[in-house]
C-alpha positions in Angstrom: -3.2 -55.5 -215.9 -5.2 -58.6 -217.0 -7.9 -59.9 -215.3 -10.4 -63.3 -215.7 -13.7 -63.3 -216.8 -15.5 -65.6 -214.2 -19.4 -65.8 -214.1 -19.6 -62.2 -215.6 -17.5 -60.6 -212.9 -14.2 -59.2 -213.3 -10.8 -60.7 -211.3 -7.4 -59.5 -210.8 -5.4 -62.2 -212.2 -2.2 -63.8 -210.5 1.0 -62.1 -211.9 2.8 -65.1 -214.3 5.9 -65.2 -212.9 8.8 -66.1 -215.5 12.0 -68.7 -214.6 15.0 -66.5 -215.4 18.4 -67.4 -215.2 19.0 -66.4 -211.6 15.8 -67.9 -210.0 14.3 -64.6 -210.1 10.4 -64.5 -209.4 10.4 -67.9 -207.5 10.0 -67.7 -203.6 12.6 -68.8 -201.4 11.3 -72.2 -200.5 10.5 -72.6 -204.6 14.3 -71.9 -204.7 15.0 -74.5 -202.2 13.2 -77.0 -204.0 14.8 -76.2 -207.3 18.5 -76.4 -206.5 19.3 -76.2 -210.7 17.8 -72.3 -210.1 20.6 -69.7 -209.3 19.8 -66.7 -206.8 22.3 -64.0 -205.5 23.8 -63.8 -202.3 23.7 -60.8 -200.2 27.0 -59.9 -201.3 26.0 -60.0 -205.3 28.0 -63.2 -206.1 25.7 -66.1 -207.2 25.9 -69.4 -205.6 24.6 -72.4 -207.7 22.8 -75.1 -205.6 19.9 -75.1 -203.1 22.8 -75.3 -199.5 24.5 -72.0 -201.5 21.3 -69.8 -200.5 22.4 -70.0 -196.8 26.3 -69.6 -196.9 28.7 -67.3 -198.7 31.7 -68.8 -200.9 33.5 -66.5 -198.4 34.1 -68.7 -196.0 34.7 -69.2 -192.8 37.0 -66.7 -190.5 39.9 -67.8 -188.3 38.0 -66.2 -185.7 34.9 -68.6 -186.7 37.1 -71.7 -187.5 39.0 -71.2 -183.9 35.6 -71.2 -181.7 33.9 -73.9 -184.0 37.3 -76.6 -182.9 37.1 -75.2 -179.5 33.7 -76.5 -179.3 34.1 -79.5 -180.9 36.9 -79.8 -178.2 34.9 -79.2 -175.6 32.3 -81.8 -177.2 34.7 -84.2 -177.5 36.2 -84.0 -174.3 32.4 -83.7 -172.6 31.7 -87.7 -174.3 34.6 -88.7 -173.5 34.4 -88.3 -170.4 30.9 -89.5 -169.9 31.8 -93.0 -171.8 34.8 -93.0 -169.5 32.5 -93.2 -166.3 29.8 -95.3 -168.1 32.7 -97.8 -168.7 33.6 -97.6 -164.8 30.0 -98.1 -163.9 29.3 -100.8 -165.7 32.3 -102.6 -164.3 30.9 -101.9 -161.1 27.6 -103.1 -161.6 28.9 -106.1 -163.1 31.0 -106.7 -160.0 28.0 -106.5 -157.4 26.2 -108.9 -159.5 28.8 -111.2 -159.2 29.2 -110.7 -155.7 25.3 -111.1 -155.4 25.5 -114.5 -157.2 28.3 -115.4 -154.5 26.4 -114.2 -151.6 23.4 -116.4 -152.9 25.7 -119.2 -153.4 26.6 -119.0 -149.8 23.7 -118.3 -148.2 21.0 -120.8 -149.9 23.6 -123.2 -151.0 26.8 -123.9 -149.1 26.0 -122.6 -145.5 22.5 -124.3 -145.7 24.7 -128.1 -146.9 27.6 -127.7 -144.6 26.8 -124.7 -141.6 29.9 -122.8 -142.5 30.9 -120.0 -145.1 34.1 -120.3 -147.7 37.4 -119.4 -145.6 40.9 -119.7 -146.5 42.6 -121.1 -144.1 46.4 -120.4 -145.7 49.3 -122.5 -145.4 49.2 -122.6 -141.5 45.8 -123.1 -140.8 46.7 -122.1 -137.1 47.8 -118.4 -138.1 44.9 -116.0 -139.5 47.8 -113.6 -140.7 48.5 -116.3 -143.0 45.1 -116.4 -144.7 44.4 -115.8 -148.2 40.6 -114.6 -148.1 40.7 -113.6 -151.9 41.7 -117.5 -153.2 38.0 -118.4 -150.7 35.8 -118.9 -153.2 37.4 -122.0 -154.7 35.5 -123.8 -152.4 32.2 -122.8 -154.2 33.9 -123.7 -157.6 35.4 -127.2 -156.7 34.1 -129.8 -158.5 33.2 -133.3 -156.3 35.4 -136.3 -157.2 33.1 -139.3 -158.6 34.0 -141.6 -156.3 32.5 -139.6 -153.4 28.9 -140.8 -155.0 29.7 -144.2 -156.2 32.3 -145.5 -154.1 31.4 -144.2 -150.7 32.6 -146.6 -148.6 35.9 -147.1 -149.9 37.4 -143.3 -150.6 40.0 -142.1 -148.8 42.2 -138.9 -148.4 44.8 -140.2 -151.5 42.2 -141.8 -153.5 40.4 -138.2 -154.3 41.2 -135.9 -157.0 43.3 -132.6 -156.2 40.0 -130.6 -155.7 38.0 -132.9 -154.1 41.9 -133.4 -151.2 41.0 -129.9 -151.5 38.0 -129.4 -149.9 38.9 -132.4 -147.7 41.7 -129.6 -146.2 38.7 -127.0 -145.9 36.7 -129.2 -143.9 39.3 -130.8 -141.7 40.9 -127.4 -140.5 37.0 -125.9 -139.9 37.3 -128.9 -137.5 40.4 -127.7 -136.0 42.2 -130.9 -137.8 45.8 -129.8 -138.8 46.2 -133.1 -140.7 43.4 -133.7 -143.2 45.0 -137.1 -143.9 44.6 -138.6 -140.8 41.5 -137.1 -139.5 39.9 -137.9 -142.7 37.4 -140.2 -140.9 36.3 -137.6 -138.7 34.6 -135.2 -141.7 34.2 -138.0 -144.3 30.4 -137.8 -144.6 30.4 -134.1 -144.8 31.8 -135.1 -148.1 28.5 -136.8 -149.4 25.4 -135.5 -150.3 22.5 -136.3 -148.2 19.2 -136.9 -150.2 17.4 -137.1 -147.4 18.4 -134.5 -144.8 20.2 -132.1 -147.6 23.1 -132.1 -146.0 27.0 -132.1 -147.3 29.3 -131.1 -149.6 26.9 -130.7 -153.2 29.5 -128.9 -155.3 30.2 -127.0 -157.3 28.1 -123.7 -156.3 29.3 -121.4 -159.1 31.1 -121.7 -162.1 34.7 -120.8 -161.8 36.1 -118.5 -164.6 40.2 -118.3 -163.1 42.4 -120.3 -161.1 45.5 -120.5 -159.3 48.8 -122.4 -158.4 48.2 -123.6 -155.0 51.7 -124.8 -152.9 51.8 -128.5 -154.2 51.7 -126.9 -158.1 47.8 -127.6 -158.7 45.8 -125.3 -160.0 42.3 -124.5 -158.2 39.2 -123.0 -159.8 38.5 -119.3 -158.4 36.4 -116.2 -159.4 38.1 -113.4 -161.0 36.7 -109.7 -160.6 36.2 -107.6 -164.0 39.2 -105.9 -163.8 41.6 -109.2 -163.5 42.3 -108.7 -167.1 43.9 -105.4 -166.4 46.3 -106.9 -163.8 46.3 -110.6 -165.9 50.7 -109.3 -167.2 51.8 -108.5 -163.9 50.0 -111.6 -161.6 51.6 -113.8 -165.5 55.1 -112.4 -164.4 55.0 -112.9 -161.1 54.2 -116.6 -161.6 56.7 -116.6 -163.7 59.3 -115.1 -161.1 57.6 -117.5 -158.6 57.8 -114.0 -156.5 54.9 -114.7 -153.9 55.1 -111.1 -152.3 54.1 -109.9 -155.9 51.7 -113.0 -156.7 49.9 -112.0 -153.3 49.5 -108.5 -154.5 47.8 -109.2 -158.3 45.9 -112.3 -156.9 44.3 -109.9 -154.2 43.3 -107.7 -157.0 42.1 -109.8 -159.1 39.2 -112.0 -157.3 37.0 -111.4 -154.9 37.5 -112.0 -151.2 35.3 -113.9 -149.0 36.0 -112.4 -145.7 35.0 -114.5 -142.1 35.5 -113.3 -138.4 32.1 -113.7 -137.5 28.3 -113.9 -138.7 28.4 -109.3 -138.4 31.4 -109.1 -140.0 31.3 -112.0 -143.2 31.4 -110.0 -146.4 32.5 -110.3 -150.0 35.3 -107.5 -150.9 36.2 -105.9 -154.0 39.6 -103.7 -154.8 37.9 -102.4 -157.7 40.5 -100.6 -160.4 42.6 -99.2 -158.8 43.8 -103.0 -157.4 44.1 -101.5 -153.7 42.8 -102.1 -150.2 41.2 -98.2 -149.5 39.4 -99.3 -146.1 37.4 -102.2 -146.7 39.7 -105.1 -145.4 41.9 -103.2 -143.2 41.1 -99.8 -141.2 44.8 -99.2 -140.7 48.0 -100.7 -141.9 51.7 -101.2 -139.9 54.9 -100.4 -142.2 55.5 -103.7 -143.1 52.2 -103.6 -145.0 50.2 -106.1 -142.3 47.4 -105.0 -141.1 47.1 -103.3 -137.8 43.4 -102.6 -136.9 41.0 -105.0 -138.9 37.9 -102.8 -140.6 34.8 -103.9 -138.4 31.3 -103.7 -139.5 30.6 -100.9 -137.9 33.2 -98.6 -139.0 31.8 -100.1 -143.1 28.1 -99.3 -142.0 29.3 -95.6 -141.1 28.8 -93.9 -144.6 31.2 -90.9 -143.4 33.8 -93.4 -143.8 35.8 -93.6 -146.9 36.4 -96.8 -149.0 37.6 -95.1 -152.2 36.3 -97.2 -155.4 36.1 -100.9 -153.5 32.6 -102.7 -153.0 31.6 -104.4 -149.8 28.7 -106.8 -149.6 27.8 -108.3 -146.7 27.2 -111.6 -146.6 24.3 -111.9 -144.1 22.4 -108.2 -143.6 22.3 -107.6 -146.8 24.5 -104.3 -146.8 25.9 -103.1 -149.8 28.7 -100.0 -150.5 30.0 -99.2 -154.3 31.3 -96.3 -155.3 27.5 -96.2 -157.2 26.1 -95.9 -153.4 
């Protein structure tokens, strides 16, 4: 043995430890750090290259390859899935904001100027089964004819642009006007803006992002929901086809309803992605597809009942349901 001469005391020197071919005398993490070393694998075969000291050349089993892509399988299947329903809640939470910016629209904006909430009156303003409560919030979206401003005195029903006639019909049948032509005098300064009272028609409330082909061929600013893309083909076709049984099914889908019976019961409605009424419009349906027993507050503020993936705000308690809720 050697030993060092320090201070006139005698020390057991440190063994030198040589580099030989196989990395013999260096310490596993030396190894490690030196992959140009060689060491020898449990098995007596040596493996170049500091990621050889943990695996064999042997490789892997078909027992071991078998588990490893079943649980990259399973992995894949287990992301999947979450990004599947991340996807599905952010459309959802996107669709209540929406819905929130229509509520506010109504409540601090339109009902506040006029004293009523969006309705769709249909084509026979007379006949609530002839309603089309998902085409309602065009009237948010119109935009006011110039003239209304600076030519008052002098507009009439024929002299407006097609939205501005438009709201002209909203406002006459709220009236109980079936003619918005000739009653026009009786709503006409409901169309201006008053500075000084804040009254009247101040359009447009919210910014339209669809529209649709009303009966005379113009088409009106609406709000589409964030799964109108997934139904945009079929609603295309049935334009196309001029098939209104099939236009009233996509367009239904596609935007959001503004529903009004009464103060309780005014909500905004959303089908969500599957396109379909599950309980939040109607409560039960005849075989013709109308609807038999209309779905009353109440029965929405019952959390027991089902409404499958729609969303249902209510316009003035507040009241929310989502399939996030």
């Amino acid at each position: 043995m050697s030993y060092n001469n320090i201070g006139g005391m005698k020390f057991l020197a440190a063994p030198v430890r040589k580099r030989c071919s196989n990395g013999a005398g260096f310490t596993p993490l030396e190894i490690l750090k030196r992959p140009n070393f060689c060491t020898r694998s449990r098995r007596g075969k040596v493996m170049s290259g500091y990621k050889n000291t943990l695996f064999s050349l042997t490789g892997f089993t078909l027992v071991e390859l078998i588990v490893s892509l079943f649980i990259i399988a399973m992995l894949a299947a287990a992301v999947a899935t979450v990004f599947g329903n991340l996807g599905r809640d952010a459309d959802v939470i996107c669709a209540i904001n929406e819905m929130k910016t229509i509520k506010s629209a109504i409540t601090d904006y339109f009902y506040n100027d006029l004293g009523i909430i969006p309705r769709d009156f249909g084509e026979d303003p007379g006949n609530l089964k002839d309603d089309k409560p998902w085409r309602a919030t065009r009237y948010l979206c119109l935009m006011k004819d110039p003239k209304i401003e600076k030519d008052f005195a002098n507009i009439t029903y024929d002299s407006l642009d097609d939205e501005s006639r438009e709201m002209c019909n909203f406002l006459a049948y709220q009236l109980g006007y079936n003619n918005p032509r000739e009653s026009f005098g009786n709503y006409k300064n409901q169309l201006k803006w008053d500075k000084l009272f804040r009254k009247g028609w101040n359009g447009p409330y919210v910014e339209a992002d669809a529209a649709y082909k009303n009966k005379e061929g113009n088409y009106l600013p609406v709000i589409a929901n964030p799964w109108a893309t997934k139904f945009e083909d079929n609603l295309k076709k049935a334009y196309e086809e001029n098939n209104q049984e099939e236009i009233k099914k996509w367009e239904a889908a596609s935007f959001y309803w503004i529903l009004w019976r009464n103060e309780k019961n005014a909500r905004i409605i959303c089908f969500g992605a599957n396109g379909k009424d599950d309980g939040s419009f109607c409560e039960e349906y005849n075989e013709d597809g109308s609807c038999k027993k209309f779905t009353t507050a109440d029965k929405l503020n019952d959390l027991e009942y089902d409404i499958g993936d729609d969303i249902v705000m209510f316009i003035f308690n507040g009241r929310t349901r989502s399939p996030l809720k």
